[in-house]
C-alpha positions as CSV (number, residue, x, y, z in Angstrom):
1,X,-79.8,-89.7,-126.2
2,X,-82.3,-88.0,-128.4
3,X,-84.4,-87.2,-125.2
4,X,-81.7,-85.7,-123.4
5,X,-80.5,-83.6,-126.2
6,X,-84.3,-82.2,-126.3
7,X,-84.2,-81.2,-122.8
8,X,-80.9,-79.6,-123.1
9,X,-82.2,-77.3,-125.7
10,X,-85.2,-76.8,-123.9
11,X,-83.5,-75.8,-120.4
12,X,-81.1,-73.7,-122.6
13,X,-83.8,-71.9,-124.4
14,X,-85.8,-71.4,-120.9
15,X,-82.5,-70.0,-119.8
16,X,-81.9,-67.8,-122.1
17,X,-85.3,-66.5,-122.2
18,X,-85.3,-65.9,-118.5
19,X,-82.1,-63.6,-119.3
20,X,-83.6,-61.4,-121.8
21,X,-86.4,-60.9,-119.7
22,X,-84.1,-60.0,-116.5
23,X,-82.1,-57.8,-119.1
24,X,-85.4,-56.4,-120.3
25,X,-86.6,-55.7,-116.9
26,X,-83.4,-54.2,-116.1
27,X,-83.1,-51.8,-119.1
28,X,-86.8,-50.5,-118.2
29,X,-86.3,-49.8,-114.8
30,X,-83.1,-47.5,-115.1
31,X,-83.2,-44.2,-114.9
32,X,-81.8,-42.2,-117.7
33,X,-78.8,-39.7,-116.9
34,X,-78.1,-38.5,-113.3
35,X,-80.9,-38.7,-110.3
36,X,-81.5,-37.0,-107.0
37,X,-82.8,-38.6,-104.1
38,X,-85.0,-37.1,-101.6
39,X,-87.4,-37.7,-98.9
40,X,-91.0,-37.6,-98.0
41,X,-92.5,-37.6,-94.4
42,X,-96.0,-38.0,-94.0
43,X,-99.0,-38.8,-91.6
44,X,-101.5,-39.5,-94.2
45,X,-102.4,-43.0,-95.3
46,X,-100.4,-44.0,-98.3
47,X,-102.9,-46.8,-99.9
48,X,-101.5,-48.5,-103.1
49,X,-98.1,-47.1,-103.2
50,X,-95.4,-49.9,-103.6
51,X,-91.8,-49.9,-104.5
52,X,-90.7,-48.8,-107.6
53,X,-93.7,-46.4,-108.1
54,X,-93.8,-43.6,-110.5
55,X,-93.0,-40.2,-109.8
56,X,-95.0,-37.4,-111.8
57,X,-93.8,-33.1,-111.9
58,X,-96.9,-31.9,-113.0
59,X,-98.0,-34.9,-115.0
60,X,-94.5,-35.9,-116.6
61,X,-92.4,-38.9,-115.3
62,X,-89.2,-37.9,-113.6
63,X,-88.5,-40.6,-111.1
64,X,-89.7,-43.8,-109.2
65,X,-90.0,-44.4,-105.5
66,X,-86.8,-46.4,-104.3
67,X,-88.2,-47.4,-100.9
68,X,-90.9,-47.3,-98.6
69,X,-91.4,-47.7,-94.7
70,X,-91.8,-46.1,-91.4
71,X,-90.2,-43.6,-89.6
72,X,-87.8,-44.8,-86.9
73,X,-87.8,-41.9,-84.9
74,X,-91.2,-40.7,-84.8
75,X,-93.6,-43.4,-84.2
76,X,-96.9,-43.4,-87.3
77,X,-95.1,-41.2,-89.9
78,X,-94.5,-42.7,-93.2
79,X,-91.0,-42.2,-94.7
80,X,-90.3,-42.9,-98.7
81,X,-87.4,-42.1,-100.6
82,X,-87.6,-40.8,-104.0
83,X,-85.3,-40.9,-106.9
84,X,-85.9,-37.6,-108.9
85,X,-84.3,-36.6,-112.6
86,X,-81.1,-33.9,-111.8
87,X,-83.0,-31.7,-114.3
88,X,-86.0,-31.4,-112.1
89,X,-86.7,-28.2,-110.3
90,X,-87.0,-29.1,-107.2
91,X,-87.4,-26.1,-104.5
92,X,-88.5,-25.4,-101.2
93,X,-92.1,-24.4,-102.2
94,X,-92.5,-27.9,-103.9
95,X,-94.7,-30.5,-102.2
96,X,-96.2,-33.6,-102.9
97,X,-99.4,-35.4,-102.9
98,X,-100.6,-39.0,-103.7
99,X,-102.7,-39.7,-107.4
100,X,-104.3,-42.5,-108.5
101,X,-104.5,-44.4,-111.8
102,X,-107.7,-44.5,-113.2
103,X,-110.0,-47.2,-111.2
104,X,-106.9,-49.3,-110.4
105,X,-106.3,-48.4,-107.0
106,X,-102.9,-48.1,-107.9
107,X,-101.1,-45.0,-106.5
108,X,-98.4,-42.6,-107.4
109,X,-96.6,-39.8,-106.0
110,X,-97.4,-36.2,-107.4
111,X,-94.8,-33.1,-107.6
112,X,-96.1,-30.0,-107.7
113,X,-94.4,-26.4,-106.9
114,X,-96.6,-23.6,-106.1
115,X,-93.6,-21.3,-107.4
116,X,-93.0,-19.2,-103.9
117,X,-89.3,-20.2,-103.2
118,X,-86.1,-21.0,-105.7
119,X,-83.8,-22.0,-102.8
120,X,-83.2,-25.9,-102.9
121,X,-85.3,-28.3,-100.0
122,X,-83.5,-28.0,-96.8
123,X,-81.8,-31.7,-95.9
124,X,-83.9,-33.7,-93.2
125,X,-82.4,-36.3,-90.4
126,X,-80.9,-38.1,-93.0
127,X,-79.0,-35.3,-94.8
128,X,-81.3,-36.3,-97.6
129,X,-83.5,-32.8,-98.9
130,X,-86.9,-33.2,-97.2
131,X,-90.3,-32.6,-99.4
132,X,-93.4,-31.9,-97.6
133,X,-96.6,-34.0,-98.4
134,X,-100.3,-32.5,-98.7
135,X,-103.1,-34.1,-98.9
136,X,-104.5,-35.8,-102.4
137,X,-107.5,-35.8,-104.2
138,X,-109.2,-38.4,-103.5
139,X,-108.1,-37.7,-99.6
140,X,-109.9,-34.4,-100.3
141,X,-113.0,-36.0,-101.0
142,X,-112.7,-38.6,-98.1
143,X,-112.1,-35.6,-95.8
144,X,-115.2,-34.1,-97.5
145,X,-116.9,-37.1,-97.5
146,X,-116.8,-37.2,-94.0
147,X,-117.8,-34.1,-93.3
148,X,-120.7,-34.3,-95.6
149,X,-121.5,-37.8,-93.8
150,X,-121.6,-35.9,-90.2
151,X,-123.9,-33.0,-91.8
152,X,-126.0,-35.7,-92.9
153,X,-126.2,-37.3,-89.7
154,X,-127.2,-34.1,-88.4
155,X,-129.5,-33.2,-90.7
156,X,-131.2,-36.5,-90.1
157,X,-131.5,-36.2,-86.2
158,X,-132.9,-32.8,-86.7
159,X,-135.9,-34.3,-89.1
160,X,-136.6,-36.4,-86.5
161,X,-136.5,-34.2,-83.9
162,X,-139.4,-32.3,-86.2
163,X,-141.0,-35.7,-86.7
164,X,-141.7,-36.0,-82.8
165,X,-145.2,-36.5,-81.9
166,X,-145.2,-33.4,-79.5
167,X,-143.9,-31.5,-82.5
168,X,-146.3,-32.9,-85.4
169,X,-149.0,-32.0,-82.5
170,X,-147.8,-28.4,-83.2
171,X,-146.8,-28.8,-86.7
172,X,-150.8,-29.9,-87.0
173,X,-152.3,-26.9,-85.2
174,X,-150.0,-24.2,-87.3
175,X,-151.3,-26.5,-90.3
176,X,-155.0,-25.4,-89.0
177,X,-154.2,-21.8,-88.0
178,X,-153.2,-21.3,-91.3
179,X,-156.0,-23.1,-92.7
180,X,-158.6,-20.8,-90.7
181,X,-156.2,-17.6,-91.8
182,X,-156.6,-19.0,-95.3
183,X,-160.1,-18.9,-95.1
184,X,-160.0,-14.9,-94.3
185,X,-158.1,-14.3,-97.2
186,X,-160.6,-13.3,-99.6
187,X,-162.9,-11.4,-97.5
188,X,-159.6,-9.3,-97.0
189,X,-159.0,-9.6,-100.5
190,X,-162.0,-8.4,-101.6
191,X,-161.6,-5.2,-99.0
192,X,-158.2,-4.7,-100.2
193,X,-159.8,-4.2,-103.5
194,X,-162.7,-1.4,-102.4
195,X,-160.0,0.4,-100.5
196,X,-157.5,0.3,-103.8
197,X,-160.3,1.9,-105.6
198,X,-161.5,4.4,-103.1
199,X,-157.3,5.5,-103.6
200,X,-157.7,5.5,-107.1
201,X,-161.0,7.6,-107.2
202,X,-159.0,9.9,-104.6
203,X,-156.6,10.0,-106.6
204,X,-158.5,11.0,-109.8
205,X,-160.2,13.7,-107.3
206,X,-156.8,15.3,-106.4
207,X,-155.6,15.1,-110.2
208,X,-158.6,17.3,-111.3
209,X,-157.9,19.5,-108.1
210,X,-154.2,20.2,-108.9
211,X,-155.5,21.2,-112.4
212,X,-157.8,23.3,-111.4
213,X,-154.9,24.6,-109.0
214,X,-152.8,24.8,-111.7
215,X,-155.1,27.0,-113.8
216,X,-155.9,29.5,-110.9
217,X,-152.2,29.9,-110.8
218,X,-151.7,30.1,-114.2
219,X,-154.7,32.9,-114.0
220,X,-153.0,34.2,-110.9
221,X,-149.5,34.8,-112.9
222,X,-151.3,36.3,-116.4
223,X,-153.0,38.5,-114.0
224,X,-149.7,39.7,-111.8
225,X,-148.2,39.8,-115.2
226,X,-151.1,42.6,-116.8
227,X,-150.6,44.4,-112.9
228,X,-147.1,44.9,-113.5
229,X,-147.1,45.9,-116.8
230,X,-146.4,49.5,-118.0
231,X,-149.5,51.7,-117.6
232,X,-151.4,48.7,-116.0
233,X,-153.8,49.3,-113.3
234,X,-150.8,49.4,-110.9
235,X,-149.2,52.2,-112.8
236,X,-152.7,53.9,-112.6
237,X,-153.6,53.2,-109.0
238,X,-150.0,54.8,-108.1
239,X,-151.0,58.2,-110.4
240,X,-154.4,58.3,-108.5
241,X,-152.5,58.2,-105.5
242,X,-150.1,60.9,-106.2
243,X,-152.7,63.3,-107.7
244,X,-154.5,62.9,-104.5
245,X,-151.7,63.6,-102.4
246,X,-150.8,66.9,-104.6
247,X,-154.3,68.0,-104.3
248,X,-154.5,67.3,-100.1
249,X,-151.2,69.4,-100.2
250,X,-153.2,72.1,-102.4
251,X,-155.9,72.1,-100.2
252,X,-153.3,72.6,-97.2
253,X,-151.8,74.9,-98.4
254,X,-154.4,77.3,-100.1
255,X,-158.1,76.7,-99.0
256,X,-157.3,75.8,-95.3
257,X,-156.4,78.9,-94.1
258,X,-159.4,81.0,-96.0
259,X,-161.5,77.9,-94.8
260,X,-160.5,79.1,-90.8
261,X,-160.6,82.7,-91.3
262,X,-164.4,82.2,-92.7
263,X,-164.9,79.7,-90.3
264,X,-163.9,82.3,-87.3
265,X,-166.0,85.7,-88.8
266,X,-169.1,82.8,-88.7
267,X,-168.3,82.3,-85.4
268,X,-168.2,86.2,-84.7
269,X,-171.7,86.8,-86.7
270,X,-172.7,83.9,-84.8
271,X,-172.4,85.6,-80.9
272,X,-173.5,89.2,-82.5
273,X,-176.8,87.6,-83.1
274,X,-177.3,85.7,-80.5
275,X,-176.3,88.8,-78.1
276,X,-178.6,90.6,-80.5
277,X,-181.4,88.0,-80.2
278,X,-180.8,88.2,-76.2
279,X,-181.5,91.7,-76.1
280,X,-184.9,91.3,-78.3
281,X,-185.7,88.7,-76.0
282,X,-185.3,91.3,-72.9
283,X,-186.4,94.1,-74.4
284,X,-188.6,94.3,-77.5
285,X,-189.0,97.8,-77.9
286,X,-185.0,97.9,-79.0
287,X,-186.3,96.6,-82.2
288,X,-188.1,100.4,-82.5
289,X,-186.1,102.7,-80.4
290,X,-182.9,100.9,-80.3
291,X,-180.4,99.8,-77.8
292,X,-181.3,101.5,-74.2
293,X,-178.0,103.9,-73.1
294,X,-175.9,102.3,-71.1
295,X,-175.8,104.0,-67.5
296,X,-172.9,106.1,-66.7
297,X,-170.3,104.5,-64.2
298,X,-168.4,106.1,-61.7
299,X,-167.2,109.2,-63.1
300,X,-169.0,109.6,-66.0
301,X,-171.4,112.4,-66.5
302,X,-175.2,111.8,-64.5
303,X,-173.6,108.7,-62.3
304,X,-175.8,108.0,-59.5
305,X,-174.7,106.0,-56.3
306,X,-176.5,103.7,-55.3
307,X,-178.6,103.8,-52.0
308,X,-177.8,100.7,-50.7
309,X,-174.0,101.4,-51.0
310,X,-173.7,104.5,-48.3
């Protein structure tokens, strides 16, 4: 009897244990006030995402996920129903995305609004408000991963493409071209150098000719400057000038004309002696008895035809 009374309080402890931990469960799992259910379509892979996972707006627990399955009339699309807080703000511009616990594997779905619309989610096939899904994270990086994988690949088959034999041939010949051009690097160098310092002696040469330039000018401008100055030579060559030009009008004016008239009487003396000298010349004995008369013309007292003219 004793036995059986111990296993009666033991089955009636396990039962009542059992309970506690149903009720427990039970009082855990509920949601708090009234919920909203809505629904998520999506192509993307939905690893670690069971039943009765959370539901995050922007990091805060609002919700679980009340089932999970496919899509009956559209063949690979995964449909889940949520069950949302009433207090949420759910809108058309909200959209979810998977997250992921820690290292855990374990998944959960993410609410986010990027704040465009304030118009409740239109309702979907079945009349329950429709939330699109983007992609997560960590399907980010796998997307990026992927990409980064195919670059690699590339990159890879390009290095070997480099690493042929027919292009380390050529890869060896630029090696020695550039050898041989290194080789005429200081010889070029050292020419470089000589012309550098020819430009710089040049250049010292035109610095001490622009100086000198620069003095003649200055000389140049002191000397325009004592030219121009009152009673400067200027001044003076400009009185010269017009003193000469009133004396060439004086001149004109007074010693011209007694300059012609003597001119002409030497002119008239002139032809008196040389008439004068003519007559010497013919007949000497003028210079004694004078000028022979001049014979009378026709007319005149003592005029004499000639014979000839009868």
């Amino acid at each position: 009897m004793e036995n059986k009374a111990h296993a009666l309080a033991a089955g009636a402890f396990v039962l009542l244990v059992s309970a506690m931990l149903v009720v427990l469960a039970v009082w855990l799992t509920r949601q708090a006030g009234e919920v909203r259910s809505y629904e998520i379509a999506t192509r993307e892979p939905v690893t670690g995402l069971q039943s009765q996972a959370s539901v995050r707006f922007r990091g805060m627990k609002v919700g679980k996920v009340a089932a999970l399955g496919f899509d009956p009339q559209t063949p690979g699309q995964v449909l889940m129903r949520i069950e949302v807080d009433a207090s949420v703000p759910v809108t058309r511009s909200t959209y979810a995305s998977l997250g992921y616990q820690g290292l855990t594997g374990i998944s959960f779905v993410q609410l986010d609004d990027s704040g465009e619309s304030h118009e409740p989610p239109a309702p979907g096939p079945a009349q329950l408000a429709r939330i699109p899904m983007r992609p997560g994270l960590m399907d980010q990086w796998s997307r990026q991963g992927e990409r980064l994988l195919g670059q690699l690949e590339e990159t890879t088959r390009r290095v070997n493409q480099l690493l042929a034999p027919e292009n380390q041939q050529a890869l060896r010949r630029s090696l020695d071209t550039l050898s041989q051009a290194a080789t005429t690097v200081p010889p070029t160098m050292r020419q470089a150098g000589e012309s550098f310092q020819a430009m710089r002696e040049a250049a010292a040469s035109v610095s001490a000719s622009a100086a000198q330039v620069r003095k003649a000018a200055d000389d140049y401008a002191r000397l325009a400057l004592r030219l121009q100055q009152p009673g400067g030579a200027l001044d003076q060559l400009q009185q010269g000038a017009g003193a000469l030009a009133a004396s060439g009008q004086a001149v004109q004016q007074n010693s011209l004309p007694r300059l012609n008239q003597t001119l002409d009487e030497t002119g008239r003396t002139a032809r008196q002696l040389g008439r004068a000298a003519a007559t010497l010349d013919e007949n000497p004995q003028a210079l004694i008895y004078g000028p022979p008369l001049a014979r009378p013309g026709p007319g005149e007292p003592g005029f004499v035809t000639p014979r000839g003219a009868r």
